[in-house]
DRENLUMTI-258914 format. One record per residue (C-alpha): chain; residue number from 1; x, y, z; residue in one letter. Coordinates in steps of 0.02 Angstrom, whole numbers. Layout:
N
+----+-----+--------+--------+--------+----+
! ch !   i !     c1 !     c2 !     c3 ! aa !
+----+-----+--------+--------+--------+----+
!  A ! NUM !      X !      Y !      Z !  A !
...
+----+-----+--------+--------+--------+----+
END
This chain:
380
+----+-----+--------+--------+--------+----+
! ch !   i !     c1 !     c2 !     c3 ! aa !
+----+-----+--------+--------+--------+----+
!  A !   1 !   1058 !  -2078 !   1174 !  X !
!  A !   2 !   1125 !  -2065 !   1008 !  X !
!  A !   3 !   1158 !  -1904 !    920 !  X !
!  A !   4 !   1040 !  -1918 !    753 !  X !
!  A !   5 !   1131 !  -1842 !    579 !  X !
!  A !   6 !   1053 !  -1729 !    462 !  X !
!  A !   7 !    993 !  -1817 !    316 !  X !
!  A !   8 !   1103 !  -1761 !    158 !  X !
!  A !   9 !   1062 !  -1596 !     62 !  X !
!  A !  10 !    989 !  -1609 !   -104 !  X !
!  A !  11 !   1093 !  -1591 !   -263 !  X !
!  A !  12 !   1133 !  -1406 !   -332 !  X !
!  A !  13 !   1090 !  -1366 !   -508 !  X !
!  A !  14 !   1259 !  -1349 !   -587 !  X !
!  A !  15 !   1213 !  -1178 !   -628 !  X !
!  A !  16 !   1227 !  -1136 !   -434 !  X !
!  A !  17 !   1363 !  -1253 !   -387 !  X !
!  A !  18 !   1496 !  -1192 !   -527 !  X !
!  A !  19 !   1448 !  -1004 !   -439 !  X !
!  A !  20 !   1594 !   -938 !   -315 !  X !
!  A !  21 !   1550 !   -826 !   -197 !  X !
!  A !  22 !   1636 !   -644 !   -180 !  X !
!  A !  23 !   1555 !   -561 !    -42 !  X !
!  A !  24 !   1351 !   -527 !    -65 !  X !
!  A !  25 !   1404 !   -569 !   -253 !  X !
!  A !  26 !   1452 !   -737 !   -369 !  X !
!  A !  27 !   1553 !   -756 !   -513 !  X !
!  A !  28 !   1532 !   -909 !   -622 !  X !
!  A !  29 !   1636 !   -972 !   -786 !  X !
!  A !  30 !   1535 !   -871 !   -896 !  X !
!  A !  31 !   1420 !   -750 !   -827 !  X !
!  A !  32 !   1392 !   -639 !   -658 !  X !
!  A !  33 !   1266 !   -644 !   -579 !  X !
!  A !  34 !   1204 !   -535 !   -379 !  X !
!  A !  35 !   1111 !   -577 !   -237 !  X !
!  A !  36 !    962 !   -483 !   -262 !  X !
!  A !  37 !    861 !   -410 !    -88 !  X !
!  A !  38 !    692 !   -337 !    -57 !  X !
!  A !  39 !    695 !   -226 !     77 !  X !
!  A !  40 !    644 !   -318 !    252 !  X !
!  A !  41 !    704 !   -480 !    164 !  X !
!  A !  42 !    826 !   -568 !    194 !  X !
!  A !  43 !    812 !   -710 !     73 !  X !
!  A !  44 !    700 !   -724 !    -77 !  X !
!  A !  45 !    733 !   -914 !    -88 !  X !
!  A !  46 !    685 !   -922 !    134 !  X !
!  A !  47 !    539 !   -822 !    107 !  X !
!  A !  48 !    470 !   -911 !    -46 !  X !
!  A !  49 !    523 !  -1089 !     60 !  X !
!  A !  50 !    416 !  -1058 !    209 !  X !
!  A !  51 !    264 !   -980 !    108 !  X !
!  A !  52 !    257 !  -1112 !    -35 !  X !
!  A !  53 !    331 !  -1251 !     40 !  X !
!  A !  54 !    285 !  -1264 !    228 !  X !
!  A !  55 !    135 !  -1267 !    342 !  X !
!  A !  56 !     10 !  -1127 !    252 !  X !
!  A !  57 !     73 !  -1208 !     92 !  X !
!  A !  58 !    -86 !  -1284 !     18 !  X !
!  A !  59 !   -179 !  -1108 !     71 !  X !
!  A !  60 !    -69 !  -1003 !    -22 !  X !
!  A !  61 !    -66 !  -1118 !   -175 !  X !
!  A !  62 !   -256 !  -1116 !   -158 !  X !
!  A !  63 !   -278 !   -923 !   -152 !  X !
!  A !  64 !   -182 !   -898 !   -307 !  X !
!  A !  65 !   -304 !  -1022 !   -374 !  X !
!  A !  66 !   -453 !   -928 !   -334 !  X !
!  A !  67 !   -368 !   -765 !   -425 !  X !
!  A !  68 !   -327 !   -807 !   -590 !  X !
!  A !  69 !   -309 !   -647 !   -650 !  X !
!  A !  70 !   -161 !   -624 !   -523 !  X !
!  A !  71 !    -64 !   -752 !   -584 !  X !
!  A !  72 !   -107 !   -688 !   -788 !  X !
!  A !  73 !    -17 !   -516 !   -715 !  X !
!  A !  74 !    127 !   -622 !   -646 !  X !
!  A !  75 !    153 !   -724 !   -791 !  X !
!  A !  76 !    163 !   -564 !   -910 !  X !
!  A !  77 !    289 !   -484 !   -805 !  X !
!  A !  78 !    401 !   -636 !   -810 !  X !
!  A !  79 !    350 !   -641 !  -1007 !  X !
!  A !  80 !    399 !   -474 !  -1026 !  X !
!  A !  81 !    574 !   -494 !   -914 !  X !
!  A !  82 !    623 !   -661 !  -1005 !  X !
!  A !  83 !    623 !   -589 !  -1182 !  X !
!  A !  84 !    510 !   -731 !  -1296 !  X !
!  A !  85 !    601 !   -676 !  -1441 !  X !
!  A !  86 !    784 !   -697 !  -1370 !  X !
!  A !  87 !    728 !   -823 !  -1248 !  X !
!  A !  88 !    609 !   -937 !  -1320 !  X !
!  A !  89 !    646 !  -1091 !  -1233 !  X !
!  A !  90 !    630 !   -996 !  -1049 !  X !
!  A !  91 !    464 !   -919 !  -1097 !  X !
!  A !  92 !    409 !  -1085 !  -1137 !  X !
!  A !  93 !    469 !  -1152 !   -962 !  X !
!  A !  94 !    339 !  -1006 !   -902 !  X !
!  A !  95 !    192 !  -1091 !   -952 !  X !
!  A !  96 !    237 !  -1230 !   -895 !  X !
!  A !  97 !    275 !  -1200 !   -726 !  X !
!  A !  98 !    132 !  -1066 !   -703 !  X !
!  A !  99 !     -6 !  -1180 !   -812 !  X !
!  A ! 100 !   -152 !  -1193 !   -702 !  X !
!  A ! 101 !   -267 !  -1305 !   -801 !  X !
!  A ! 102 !   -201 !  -1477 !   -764 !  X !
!  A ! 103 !   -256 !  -1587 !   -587 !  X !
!  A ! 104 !    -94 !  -1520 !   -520 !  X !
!  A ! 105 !    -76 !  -1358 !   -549 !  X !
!  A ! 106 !    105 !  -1243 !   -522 !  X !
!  A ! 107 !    179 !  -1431 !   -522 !  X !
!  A ! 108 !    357 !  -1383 !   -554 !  X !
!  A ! 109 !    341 !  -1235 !   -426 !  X !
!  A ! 110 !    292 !  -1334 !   -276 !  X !
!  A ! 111 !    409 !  -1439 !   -309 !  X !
!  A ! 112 !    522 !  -1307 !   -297 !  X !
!  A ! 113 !    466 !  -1260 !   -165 !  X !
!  A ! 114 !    443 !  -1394 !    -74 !  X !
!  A ! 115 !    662 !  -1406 !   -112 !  X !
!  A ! 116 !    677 !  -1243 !    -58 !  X !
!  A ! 117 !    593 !  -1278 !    133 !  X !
!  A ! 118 !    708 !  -1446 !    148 !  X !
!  A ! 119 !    859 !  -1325 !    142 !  X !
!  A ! 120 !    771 !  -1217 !    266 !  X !
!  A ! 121 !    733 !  -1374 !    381 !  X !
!  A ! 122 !    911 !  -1422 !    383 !  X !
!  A ! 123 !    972 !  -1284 !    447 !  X !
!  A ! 124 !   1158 !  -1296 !    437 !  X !
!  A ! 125 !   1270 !  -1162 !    358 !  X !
!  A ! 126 !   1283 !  -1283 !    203 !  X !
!  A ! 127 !   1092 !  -1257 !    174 !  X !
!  A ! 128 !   1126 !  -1065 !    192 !  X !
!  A ! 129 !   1247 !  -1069 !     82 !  X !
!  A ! 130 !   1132 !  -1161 !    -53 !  X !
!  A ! 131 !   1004 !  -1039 !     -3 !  X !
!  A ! 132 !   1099 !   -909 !    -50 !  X !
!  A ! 133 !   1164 !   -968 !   -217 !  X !
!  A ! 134 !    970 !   -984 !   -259 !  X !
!  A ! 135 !    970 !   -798 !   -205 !  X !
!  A ! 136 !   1113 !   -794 !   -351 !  X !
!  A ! 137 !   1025 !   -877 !   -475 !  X !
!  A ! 138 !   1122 !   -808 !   -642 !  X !
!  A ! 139 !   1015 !   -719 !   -761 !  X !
!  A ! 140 !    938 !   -802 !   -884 !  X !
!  A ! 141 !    929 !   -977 !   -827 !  X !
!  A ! 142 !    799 !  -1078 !   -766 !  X !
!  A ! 143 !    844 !  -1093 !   -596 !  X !
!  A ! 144 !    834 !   -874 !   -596 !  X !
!  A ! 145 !    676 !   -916 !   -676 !  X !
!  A ! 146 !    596 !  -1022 !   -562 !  X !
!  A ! 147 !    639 !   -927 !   -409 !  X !
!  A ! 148 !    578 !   -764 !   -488 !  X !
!  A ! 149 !    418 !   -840 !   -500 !  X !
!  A ! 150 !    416 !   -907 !   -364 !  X !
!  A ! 151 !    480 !   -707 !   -285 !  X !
!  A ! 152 !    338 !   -638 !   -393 !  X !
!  A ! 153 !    201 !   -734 !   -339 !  X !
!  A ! 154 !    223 !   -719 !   -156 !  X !
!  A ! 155 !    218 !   -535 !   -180 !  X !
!  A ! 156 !     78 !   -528 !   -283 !  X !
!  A ! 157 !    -32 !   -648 !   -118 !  X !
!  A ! 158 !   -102 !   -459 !    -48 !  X !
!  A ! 159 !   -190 !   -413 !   -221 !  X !
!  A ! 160 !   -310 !   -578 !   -205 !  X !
!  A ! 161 !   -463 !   -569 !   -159 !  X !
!  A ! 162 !   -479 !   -680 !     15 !  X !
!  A ! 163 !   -288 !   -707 !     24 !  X !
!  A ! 164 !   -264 !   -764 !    205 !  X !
!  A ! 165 !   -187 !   -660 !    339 !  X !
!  A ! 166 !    -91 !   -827 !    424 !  X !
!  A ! 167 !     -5 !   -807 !    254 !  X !
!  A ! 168 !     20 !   -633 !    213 !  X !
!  A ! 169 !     78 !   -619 !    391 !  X !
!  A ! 170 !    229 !   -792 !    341 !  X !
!  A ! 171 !    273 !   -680 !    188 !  X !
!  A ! 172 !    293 !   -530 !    284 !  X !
!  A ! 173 !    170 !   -442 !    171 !  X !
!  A ! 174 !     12 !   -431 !    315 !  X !
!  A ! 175 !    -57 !   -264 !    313 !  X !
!  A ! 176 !    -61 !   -157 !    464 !  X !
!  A ! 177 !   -229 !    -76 !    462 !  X !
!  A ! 178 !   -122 !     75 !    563 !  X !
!  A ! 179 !    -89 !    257 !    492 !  X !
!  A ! 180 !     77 !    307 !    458 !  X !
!  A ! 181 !     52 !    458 !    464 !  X !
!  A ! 182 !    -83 !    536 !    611 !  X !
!  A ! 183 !    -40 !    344 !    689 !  X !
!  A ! 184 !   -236 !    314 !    699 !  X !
!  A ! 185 !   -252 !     94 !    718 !  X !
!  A ! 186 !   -406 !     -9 !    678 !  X !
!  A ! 187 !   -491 !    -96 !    806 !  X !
!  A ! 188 !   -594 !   -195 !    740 !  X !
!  A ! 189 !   -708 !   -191 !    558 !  X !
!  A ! 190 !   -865 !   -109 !    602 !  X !
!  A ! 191 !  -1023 !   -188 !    606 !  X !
!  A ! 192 !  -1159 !   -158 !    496 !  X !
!  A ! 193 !  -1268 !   -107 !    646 !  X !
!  A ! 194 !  -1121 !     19 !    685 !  X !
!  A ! 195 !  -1129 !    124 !    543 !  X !
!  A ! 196 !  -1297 !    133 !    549 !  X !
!  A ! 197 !  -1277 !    200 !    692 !  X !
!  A ! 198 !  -1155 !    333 !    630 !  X !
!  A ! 199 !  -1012 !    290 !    745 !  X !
!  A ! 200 !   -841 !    360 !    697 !  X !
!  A ! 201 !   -760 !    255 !    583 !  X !
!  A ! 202 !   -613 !    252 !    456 !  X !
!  A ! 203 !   -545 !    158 !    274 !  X !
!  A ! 204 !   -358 !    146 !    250 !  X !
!  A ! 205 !   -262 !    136 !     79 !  X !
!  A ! 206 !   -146 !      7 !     44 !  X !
!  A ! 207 !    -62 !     72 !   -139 !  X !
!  A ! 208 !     69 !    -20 !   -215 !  X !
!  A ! 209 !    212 !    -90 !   -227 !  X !
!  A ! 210 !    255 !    -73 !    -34 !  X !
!  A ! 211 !     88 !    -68 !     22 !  X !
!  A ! 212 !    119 !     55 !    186 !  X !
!  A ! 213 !    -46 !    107 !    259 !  X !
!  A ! 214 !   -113 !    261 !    280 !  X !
!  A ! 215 !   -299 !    326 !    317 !  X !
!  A ! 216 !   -410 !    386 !    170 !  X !
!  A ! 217 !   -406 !    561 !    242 !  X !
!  A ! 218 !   -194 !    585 !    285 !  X !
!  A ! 219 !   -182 !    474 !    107 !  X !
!  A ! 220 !   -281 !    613 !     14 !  X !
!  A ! 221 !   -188 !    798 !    106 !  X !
!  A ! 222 !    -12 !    692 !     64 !  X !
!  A ! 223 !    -51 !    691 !    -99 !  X !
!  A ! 224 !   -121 !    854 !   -118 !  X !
!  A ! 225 !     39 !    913 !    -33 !  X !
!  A ! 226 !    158 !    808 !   -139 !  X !
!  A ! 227 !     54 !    854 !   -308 !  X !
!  A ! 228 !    -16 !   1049 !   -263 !  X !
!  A ! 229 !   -137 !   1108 !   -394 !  X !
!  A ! 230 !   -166 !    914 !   -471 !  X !
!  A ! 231 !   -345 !    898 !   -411 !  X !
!  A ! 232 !   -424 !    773 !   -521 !  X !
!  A ! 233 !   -297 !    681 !   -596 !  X !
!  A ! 234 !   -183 !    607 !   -464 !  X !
!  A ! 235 !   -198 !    425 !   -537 !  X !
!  A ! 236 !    -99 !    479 !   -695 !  X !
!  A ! 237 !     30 !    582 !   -583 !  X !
!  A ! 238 !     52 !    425 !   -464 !  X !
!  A ! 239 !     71 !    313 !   -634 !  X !
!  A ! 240 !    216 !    430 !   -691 !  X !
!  A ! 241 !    300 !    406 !   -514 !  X !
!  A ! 242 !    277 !    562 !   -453 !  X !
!  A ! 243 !    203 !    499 !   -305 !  X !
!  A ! 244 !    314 !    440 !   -165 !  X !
!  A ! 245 !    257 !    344 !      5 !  X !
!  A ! 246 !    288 !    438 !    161 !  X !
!  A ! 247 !    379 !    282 !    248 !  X !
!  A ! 248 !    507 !    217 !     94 !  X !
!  A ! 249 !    473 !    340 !    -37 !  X !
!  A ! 250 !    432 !    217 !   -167 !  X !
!  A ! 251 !    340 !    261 !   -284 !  X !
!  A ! 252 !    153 !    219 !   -265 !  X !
!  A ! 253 !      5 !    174 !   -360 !  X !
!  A ! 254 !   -162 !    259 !   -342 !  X !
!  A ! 255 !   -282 !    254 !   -248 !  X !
!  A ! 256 !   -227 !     71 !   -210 !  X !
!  A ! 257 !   -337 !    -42 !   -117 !  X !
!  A ! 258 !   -456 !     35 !     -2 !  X !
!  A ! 259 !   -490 !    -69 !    143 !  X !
!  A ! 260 !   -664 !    -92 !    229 !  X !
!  A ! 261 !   -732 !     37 !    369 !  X !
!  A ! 262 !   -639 !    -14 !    535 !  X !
!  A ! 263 !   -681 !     52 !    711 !  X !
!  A ! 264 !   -519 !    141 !    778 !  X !
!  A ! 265 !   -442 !    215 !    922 !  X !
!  A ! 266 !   -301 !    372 !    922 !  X !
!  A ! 267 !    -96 !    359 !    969 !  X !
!  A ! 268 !   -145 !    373 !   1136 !  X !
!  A ! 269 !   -260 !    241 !   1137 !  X !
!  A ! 270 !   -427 !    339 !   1161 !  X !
!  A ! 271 !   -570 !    281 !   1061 !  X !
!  A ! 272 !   -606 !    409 !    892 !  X !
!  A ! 273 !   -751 !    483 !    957 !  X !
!  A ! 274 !   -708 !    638 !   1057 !  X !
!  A ! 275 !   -660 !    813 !   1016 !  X !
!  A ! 276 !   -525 !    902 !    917 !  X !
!  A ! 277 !   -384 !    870 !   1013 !  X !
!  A ! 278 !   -359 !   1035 !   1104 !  X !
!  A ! 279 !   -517 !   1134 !   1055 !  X !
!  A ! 280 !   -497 !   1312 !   1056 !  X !
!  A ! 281 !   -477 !   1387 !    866 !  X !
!  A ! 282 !   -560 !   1303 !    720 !  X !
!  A ! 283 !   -405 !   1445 !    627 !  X !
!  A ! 284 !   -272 !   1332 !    655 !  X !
!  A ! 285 !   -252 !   1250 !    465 !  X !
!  A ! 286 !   -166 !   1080 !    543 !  X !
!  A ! 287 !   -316 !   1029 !    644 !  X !
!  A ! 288 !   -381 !    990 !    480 !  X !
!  A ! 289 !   -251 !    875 !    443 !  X !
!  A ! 290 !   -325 !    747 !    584 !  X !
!  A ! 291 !   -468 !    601 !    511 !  X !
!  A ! 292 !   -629 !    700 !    481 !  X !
!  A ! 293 !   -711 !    594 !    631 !  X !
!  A ! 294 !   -602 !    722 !    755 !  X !
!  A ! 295 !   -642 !    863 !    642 !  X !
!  A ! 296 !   -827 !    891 !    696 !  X !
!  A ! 297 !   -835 !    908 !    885 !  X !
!  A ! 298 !   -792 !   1100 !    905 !  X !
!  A ! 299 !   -888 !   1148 !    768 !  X !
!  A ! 300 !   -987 !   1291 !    845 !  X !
!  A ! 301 !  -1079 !   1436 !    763 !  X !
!  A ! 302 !   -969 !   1548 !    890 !  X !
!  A ! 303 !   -819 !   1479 !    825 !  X !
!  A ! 304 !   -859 !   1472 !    639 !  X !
!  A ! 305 !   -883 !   1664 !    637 !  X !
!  A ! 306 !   -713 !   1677 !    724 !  X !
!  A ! 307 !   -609 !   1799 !    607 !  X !
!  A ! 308 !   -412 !   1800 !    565 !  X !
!  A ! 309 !   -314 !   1956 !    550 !  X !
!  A ! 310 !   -309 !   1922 !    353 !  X !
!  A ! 311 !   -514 !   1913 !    361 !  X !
!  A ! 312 !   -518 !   1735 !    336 !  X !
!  A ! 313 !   -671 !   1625 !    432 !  X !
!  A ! 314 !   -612 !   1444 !    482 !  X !
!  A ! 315 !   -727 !   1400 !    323 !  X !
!  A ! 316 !   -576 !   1465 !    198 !  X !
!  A ! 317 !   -447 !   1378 !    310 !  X !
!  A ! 318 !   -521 !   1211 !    303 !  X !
!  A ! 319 !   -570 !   1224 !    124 !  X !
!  A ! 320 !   -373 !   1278 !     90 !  X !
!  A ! 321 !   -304 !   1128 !    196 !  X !
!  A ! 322 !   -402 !    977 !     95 !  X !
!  A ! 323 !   -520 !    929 !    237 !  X !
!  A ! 324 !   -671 !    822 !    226 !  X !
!  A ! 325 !   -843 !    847 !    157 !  X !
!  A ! 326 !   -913 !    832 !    320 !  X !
!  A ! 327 !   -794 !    962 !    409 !  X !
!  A ! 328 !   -848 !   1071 !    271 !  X !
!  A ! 329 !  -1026 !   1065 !    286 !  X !
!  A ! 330 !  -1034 !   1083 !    470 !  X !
!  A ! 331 !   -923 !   1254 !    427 !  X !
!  A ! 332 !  -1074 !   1281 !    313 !  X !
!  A ! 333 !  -1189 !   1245 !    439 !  X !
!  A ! 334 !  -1133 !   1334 !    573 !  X !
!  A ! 335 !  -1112 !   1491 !    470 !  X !
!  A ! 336 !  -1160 !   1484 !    290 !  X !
!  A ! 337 !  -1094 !   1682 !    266 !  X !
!  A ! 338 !   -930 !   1625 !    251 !  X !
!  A ! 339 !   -934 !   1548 !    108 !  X !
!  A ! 340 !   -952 !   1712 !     18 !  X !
!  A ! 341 !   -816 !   1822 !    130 !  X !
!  A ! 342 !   -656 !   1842 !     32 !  X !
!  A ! 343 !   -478 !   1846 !    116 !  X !
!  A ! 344 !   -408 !   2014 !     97 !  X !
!  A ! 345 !   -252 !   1942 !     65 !  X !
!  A ! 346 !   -278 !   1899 !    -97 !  X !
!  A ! 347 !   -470 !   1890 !   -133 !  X !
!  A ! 348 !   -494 !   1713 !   -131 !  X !
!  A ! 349 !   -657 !   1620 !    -80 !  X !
!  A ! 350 !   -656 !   1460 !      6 !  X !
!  A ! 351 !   -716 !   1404 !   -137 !  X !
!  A ! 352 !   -560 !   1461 !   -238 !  X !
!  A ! 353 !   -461 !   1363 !   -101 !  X !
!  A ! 354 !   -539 !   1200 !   -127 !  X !
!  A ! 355 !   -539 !   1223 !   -302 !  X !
!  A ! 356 !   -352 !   1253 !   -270 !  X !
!  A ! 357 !   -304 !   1097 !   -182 !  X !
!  A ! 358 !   -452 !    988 !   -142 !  X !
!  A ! 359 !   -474 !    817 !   -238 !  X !
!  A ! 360 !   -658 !    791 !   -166 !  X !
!  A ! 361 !   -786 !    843 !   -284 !  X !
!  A ! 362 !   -919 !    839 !   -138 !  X !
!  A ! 363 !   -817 !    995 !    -47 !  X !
!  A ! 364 !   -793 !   1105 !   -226 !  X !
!  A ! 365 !  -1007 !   1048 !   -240 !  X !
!  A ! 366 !  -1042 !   1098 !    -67 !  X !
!  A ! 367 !   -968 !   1290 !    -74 !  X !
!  A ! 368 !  -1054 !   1296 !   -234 !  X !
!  A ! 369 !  -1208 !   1284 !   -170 !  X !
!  A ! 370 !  -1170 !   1380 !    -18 !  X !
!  A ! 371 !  -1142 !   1530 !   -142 !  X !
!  A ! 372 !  -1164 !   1490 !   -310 !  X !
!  A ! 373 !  -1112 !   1682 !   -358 !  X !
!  A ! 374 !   -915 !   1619 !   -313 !  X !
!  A ! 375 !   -912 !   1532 !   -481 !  X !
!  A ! 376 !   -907 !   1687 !   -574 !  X !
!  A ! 377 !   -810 !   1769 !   -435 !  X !
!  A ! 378 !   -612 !   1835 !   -478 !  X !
!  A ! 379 !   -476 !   1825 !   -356 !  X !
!  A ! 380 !   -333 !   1955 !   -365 !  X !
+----+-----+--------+--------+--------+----+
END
């Protein structure tokens, strides 16, 4: 049969077609201008083709929609990086192409869009090439504008409410309810009926910009380690940057977005229901470091009254390590005297320890009223 041609690429804007390329970078007659990446993609102009312009198109258009106050964010960061004072006519361009109001709303962007994704479709090294200028887009010029927006508002889809996952997952940007860190993976979101029932379950934060996952509990003992003595105010250290994620060490926002309560299962692929891995001492500082639904199991008065060499009960050890409420009331529990035993190291109660480097209120509350006398108690 006969071999059909490609239908003809779409004009350039003359911005992009007077650009020539050197390397990753262009040079045109007047200004510069660079490629500019996000890490894990490859092309801003691809990734905003197939998300905005292709099958999961009207859903994405639709879910920024539904989140108006997503889109205000997007178009004040664009505001704010297209000076109104020096650029007038660009920020003027910004309401129009992110005006919501009218029976057609983001016009001009799915339009773009819907440009972008023909150049994808083509698929010839021409297209890549145009692809790439679009990448290129000189600074300040509409085209950089539009494909900025464009850029911005795909990754701004995980802060709406209801944003599908077919989506997120096309931008690259779907959330793996999976822990970095102790590698603990959702099964499935627990049931009402579940909880109820008090079966083992677990929330993971998602904090900005990169939006890595951890759980709630290996989220909270990184950032006690990464901020020691900042107990209550971690939310103004993590606005300042001074906290980084554990997988790209960006800095991160927090607490982020806390995700619902999700049945899980460990690295290995057992269900989290049984034991501390290991049993034995309930001394060893790191088995507090697993999700509090591991923490409970050994829990024994026998072992709670289990001394160190420096006179410290496993109560002071948890309470130094950042563990959970719950871990800390079984401690309690299981032997309340050790919440008034010093270490002879240095004096401390456990609740001097929590007070130390624990951001849960309910552990500091808990000691308290295991002995109350520790409040007016002195280290040395």
């Amino acid at each position: 049969g006969k071999k059909l041609s490609r239908a003809p690429l779409p004009e350039l804007p003359a911005q992009l077609k007077n650009l020539q390329s050197v390397g990753r970078n262009y040079v045109g007659a007047t200004m510069e201008s660079s490629v500019i990446f996000r890490d894990f993609v490859a092309s801003r102009a691809r990734r905003a083709a197939n998300v905005f312009g292709g099958d999961e198109a009207h859903a994405a258009w639709e879910c920024l929609l539904e989140n108006p106050e997503v889109v205000r964010k997007v178009y004040l960061e664009l505001c704010e990086d297209y000076d109104a004072e020096r650029l007038p006519e660009l920020c003027c361009h910004i309401n129009d192409i992110l005006v919501t109001n009218t029976t057609t709303p983001f016009f001009e962007l799915r339009e773009r869009a819907a440009y972008l994704r023909t150049l994808v479709e083509h698929g010839s090294s021409m297209s890549e090439e145009h692809l790439h200028r679009w990448d290129a887009a000189p600074y300040p010029t509409r085209e950089s504008l539009e494909i900025d927006a464009l850029d911005m508002l795909v990754q701004a889809l995980p802060r709406c409410k209801g944003a599908p996952r077919s989506v997120l997952e096309l931008a690259g940007l779907a959330e793996k309810h999976e822990c970095n860190i102790c590698l603990l993976r959702a099964v499935k979101l627990a049931s009402d009926e579940q909880i109820a029932a008090g079966e083992p379950t677990v929330r993971f934060l998602f904090r900005g910009p990169c939006r890595h996952g951890l759980c709630e509990d290996c989220a909270r003992r990184d950032a006690q380690r990464q901020l020691p003595g900042v107990a209550r105010d971690i939310t103004a250290a993590a606005s300042r940057g001074e906290l980084k994620c554990v997988v790209c060490s960006a800095a991160v926002e927090w607490p982020g977005r806390r995700s619902a309560p999700y049945i899980y299962e460990e690295a290995d692929g057992s269900k989290g229901t049984g034991p501390l891995p290991g049993g034995g001492s309930l001394l060893d500082l790191t088995r507090y470091l697993l999700p509090k639904a591991l923490v409970g199991g050994p829990i024994t008065p026998e072992k709670a009254r289990v001394l160190e060499k420096c006179h410290r009960f496993p109560l002071y050890v948890a309470a130094r390590s950042g563990c959970s409420t719950t871990a800390i009331s079984k401690l309690i529990d299981a032997f309340p005297a050790a919440a008034s035993e010093p270490c002879s190291g240095n004096g401390q109660l456990p609740l001097h320890g929590a007070a130390l480097i624990s951001t849960s209120h309910e552990v500091v509350e808990a000691l308290i009223r295991a002995h109350p006398d520790g409040l007016t108690a002195q280290d040395y």
